[in-house]
VOBAGU-188759 format. One record per residue (C-alpha): residue number from 1; residue in three letters; chain; z, y, x. Coordinates in Angstrom, 1 decimal. Layout:
N
<NUM, Ala, A, <Z, Y, X>>
...
This chain:
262
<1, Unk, A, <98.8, 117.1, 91.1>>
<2, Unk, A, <99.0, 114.6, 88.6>>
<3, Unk, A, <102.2, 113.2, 89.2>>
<4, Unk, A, <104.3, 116.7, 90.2>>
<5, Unk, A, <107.9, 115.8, 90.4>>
<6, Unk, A, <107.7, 112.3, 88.5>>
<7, Unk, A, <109.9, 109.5, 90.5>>
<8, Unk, A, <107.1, 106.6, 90.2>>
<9, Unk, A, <108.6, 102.9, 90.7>>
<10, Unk, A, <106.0, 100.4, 91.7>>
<11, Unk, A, <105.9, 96.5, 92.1>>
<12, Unk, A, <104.2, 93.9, 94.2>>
<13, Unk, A, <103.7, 96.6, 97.8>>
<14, Unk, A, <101.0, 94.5, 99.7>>
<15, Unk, A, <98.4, 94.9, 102.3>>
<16, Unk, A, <95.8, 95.2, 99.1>>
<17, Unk, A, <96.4, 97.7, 95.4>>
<18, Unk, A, <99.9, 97.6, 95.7>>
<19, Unk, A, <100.6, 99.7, 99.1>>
<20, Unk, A, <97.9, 102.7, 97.9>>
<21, Unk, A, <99.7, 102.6, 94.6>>
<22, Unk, A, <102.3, 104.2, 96.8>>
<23, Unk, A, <100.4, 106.4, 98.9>>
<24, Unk, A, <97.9, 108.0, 96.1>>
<25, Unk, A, <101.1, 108.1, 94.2>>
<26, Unk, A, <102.9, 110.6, 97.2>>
<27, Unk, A, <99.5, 112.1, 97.4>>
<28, Unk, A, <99.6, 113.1, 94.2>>
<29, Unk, A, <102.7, 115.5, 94.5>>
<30, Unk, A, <105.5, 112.5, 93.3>>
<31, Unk, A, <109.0, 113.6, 94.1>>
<32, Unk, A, <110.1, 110.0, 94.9>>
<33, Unk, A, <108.6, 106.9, 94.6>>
<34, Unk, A, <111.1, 103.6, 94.2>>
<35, Unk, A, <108.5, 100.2, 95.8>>
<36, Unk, A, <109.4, 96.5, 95.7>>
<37, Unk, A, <108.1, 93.6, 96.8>>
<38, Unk, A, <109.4, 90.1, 98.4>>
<39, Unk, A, <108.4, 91.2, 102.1>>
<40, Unk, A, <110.6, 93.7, 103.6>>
<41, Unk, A, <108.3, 93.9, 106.5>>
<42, Unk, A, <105.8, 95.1, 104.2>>
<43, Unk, A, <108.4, 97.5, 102.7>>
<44, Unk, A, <109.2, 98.8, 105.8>>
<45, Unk, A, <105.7, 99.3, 106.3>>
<46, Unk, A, <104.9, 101.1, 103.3>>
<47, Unk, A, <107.6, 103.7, 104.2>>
<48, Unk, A, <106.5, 104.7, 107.2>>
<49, Unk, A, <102.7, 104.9, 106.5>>
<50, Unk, A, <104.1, 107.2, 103.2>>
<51, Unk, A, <106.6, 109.0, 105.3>>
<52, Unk, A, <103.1, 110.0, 107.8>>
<53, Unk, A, <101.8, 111.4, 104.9>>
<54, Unk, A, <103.3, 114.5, 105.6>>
<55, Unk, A, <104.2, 114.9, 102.2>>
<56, Unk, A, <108.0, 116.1, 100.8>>
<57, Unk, A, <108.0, 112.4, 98.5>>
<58, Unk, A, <110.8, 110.3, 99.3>>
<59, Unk, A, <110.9, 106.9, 99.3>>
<60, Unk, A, <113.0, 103.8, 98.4>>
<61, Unk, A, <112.4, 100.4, 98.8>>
<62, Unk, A, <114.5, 96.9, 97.8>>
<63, Unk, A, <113.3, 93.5, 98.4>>
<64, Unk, A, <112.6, 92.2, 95.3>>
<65, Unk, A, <111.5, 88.8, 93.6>>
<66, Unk, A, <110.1, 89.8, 90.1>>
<67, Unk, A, <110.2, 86.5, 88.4>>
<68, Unk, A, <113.9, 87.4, 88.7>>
<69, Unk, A, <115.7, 89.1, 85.8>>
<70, Unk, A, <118.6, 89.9, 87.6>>
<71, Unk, A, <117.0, 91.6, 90.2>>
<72, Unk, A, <114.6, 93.7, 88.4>>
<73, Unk, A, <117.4, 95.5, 86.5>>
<74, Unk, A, <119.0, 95.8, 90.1>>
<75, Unk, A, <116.3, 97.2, 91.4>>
<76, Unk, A, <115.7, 99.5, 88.5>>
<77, Unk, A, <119.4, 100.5, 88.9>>
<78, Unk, A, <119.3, 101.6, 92.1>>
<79, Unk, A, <116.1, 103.5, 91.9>>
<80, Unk, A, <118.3, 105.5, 89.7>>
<81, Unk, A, <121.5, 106.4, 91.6>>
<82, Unk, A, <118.9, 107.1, 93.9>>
<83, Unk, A, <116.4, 109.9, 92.4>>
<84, Unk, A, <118.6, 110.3, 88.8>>
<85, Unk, A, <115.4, 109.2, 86.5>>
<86, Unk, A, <112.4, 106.9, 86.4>>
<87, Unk, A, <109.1, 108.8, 85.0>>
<88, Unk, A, <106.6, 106.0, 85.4>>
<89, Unk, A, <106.3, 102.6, 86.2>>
<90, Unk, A, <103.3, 100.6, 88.0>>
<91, Unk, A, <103.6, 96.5, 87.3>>
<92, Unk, A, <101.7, 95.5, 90.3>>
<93, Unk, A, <103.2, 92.7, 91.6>>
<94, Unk, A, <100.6, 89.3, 91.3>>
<95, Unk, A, <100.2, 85.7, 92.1>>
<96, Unk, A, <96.8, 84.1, 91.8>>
<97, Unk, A, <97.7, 81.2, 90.8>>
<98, Unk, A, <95.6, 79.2, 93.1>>
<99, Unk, A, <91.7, 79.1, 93.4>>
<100, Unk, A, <91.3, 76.0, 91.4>>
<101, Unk, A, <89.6, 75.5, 88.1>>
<102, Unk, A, <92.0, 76.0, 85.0>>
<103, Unk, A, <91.6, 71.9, 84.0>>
<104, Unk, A, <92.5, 71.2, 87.8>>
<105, Unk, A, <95.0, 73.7, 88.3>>
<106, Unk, A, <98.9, 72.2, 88.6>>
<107, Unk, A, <101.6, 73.0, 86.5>>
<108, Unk, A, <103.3, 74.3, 88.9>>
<109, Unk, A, <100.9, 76.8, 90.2>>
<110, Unk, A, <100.2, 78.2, 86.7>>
<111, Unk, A, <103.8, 78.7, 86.0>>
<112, Unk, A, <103.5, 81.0, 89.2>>
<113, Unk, A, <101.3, 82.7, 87.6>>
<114, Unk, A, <103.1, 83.2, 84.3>>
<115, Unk, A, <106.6, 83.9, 86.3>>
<116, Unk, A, <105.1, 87.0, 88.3>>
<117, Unk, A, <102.2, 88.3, 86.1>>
<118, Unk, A, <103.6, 88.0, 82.9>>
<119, Unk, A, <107.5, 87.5, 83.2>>
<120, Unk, A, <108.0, 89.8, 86.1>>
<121, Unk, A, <106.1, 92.7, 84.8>>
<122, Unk, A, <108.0, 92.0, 81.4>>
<123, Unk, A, <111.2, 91.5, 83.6>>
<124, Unk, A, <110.8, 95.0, 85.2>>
<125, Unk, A, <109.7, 97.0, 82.6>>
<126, Unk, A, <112.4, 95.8, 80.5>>
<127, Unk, A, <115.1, 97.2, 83.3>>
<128, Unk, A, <113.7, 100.5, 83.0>>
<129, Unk, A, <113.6, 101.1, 79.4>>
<130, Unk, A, <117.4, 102.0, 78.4>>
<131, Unk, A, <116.6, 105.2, 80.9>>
<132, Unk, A, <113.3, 105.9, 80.1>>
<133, Unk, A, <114.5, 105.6, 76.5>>
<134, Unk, A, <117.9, 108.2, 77.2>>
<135, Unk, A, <114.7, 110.8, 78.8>>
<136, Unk, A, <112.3, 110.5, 75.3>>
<137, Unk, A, <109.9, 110.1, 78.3>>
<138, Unk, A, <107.9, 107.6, 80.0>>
<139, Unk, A, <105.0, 105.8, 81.0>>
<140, Unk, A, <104.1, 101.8, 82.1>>
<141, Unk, A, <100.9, 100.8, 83.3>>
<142, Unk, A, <100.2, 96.6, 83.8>>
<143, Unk, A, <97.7, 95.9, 86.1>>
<144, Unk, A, <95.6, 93.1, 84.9>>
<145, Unk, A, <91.7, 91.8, 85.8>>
<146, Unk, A, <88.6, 92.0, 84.5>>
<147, Unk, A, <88.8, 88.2, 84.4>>
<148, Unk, A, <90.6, 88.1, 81.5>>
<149, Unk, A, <86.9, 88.8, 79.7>>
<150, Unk, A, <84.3, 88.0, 82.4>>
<151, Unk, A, <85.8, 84.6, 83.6>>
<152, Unk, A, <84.8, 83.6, 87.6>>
<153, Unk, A, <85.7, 80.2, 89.5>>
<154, Unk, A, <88.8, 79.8, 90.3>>
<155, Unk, A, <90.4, 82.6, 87.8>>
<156, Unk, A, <91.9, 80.8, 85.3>>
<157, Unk, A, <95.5, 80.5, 86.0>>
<158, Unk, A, <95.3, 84.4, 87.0>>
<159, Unk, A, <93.5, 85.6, 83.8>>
<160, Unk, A, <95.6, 83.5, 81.4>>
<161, Unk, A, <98.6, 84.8, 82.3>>
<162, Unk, A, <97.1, 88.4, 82.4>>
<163, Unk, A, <95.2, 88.0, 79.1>>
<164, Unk, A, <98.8, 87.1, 78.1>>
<165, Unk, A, <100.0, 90.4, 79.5>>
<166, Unk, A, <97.9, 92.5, 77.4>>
<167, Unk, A, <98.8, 91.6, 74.3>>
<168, Unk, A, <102.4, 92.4, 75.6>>
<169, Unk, A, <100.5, 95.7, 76.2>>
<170, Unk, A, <99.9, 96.3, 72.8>>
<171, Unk, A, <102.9, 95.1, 71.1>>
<172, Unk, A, <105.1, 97.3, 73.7>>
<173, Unk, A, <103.1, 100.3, 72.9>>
<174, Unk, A, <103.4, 100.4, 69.3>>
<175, Unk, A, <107.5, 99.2, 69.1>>
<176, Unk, A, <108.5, 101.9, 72.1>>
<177, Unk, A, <106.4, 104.7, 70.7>>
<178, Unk, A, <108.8, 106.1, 68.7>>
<179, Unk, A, <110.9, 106.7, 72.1>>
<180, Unk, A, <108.4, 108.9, 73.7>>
<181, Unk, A, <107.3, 106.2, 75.9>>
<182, Unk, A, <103.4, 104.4, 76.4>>
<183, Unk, A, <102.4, 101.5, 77.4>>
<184, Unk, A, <98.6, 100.9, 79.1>>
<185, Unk, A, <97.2, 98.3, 81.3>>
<186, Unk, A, <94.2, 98.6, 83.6>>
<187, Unk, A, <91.7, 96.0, 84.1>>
<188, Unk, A, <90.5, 96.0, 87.6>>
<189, Unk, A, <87.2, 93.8, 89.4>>
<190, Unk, A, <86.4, 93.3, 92.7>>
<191, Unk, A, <87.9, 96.1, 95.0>>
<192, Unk, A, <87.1, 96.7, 98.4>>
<193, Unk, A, <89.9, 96.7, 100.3>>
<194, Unk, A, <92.2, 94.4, 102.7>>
<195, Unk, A, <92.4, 91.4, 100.6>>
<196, Unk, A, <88.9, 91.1, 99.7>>
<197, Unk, A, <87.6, 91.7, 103.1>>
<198, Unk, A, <89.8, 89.0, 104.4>>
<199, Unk, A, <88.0, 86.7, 101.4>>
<200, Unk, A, <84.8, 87.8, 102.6>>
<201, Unk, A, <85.2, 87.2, 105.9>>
<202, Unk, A, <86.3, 83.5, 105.2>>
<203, Unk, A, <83.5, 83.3, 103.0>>
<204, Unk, A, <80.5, 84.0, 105.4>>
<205, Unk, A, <82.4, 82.0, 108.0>>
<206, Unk, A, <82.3, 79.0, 106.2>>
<207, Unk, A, <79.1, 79.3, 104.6>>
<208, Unk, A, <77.5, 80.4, 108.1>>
<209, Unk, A, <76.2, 83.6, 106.6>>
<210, Unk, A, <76.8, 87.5, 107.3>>
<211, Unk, A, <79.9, 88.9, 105.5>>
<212, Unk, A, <77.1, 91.8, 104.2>>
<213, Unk, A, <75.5, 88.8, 102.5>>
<214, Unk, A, <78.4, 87.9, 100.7>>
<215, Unk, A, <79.6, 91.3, 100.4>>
<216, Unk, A, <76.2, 92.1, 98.2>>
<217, Unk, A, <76.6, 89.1, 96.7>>
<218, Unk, A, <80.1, 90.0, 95.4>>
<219, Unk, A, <78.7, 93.4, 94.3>>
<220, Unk, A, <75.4, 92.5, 92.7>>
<221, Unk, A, <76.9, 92.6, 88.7>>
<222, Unk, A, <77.7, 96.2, 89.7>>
<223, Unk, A, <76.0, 99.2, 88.8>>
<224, Unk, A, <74.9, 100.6, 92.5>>
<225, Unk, A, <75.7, 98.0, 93.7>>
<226, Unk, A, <78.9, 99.0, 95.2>>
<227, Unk, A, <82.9, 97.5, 94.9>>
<228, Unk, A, <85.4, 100.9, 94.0>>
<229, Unk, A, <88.0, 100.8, 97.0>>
<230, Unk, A, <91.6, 99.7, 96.0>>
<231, Unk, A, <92.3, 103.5, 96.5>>
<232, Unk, A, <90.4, 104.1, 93.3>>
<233, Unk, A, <91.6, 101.9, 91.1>>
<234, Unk, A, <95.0, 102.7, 92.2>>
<235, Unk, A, <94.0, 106.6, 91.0>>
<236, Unk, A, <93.3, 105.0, 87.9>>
<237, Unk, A, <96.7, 103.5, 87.1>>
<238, Unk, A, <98.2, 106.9, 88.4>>
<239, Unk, A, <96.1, 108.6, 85.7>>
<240, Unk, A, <97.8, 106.6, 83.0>>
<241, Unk, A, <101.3, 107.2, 84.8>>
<242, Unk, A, <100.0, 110.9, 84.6>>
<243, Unk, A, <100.7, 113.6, 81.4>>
<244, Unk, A, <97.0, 114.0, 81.7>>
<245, Unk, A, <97.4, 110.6, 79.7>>
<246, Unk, A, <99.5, 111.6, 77.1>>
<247, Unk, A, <97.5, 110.6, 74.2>>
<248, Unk, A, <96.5, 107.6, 75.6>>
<249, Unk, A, <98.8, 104.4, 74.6>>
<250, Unk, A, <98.3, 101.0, 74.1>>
<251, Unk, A, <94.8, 100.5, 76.0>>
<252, Unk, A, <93.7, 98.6, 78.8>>
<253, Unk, A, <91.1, 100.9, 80.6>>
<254, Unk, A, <88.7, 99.2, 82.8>>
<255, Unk, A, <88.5, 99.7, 86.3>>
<256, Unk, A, <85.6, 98.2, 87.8>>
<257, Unk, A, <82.3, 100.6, 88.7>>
<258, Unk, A, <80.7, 99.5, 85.8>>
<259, Unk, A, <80.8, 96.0, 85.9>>
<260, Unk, A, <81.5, 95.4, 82.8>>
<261, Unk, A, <81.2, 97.8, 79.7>>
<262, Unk, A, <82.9, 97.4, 76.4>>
């Protein structure tokens, strides 16, 4: 199991990444996992379908805006009186930033961006470093987007403040190595899953085609032809979280089925 015993906080629990961040997480043997997000419907949510899991991983949960300092470092606080130590944390939590084109995109959608990708991740991972530092132990994976080097329409505001985030990646890997503690991101693509089906769906709608069309056409810069489910990708993350990725530190790893190679 690659997270045996590890208490695993995790941002932004949605209907897409963010809610089989959790469950792959459980799956994968953690003794707690701590999950935030705005929605406590969703939270609720996410507890029980973990708790169905059958699985001895308990859970936490606090309603939590990320963009907000003050409640990061709560939330990071009470994930320790609860479970005593924080092995791992998944940055998760996203805003798009709109669909528009970076030139036509408003301020105040961009900032959106920035507040949640960037400043939120940064926000939370900051929380958790005086007791990841006090272990010698930990790991932080940001979840970023293959836009950040194959641009698409309507991605700009998203990959800016990602692109943004990965240079944070690097620059927190090398000043908290000395600690014990690593810093990766993980560039994901197109994942099949809740979110994207709904886009799908609205797509064929309002072009009058079948969602299979746009499906393939979503799919056709990747190898087989196929999207990896947001179970998979989530995996991905948990590998960096893992000790299996103890010499890794200070990479983004893509996660995409190929889409693109570097």
């Amino acid at each position: 199991m690659l997270l045996k015993d590890k208490v695993v906080m995790i941002s932004g629990i949605g209907p897409g990444m963010g809610i089989k961040l959790a469950l792959e997480a459980a799956r994968e043997g953690a003794r707690a996992v701590a999950i935030c997000a705005r929605n406590e419907a969703r939270l609720r949510d996410a507890e029980q379908r973990i708790r169905a899991l059958g699985t001895d991983c308990q859970v936490f949960w606090m309603p939590t805006d990320v963009s907000d300092a003050k409640a990061c470092r709560a939330f990071a606080e009470a994930t320790l009186e609860c479970f005593g130590r924080i092995d791992a944390l998944v940055n998760s939590a996203y805003a798009h930033g709109g669909f528009d084109s970076l030139e036509g995109c408003s301020d105040e959608l961009l900032q959106e961006a920035l507040d949640v990708n960037l400043f939120g991740s940064l926000h939370l991972t900051r929380a958790v470093l005086p007791q990841m530092k006090a272990q010698g132990a930990g790991a932080i994976v940001m979840i970023s987007t293959l836009g950040v080097h194959q641009p698409y329409a309507g991605g700009g505001a998203y990959a800016v403040s990602k692109g943004t985030l990965g240079v944070a990646v690097r620059y927190l890997a090398s000043e908290l190595a000395e600690h014990g503690l690593r810093v990766n991101g993980l560039a994901c693509g197109w994942m099949w899953g809740e979110p994207v089906q709904a886009h799908v769906r609205e797509a064929a709608a309002a072009r009058g085609v079948s969602e299979e069309q746009v499906r393939a056409e979503f799919s056709a810069g990747i190898p087989g032809g196929r999207m990896p489910g947001d179970e998979e990708c989530a995996r991905a993350a948990l590998f960096l979280a893992s000790d299996y990725a103890s010499a890794i530190n200070g990479v983004q790893l893509d996660a995409n089925g190929g889409e693109l190679m570097r």
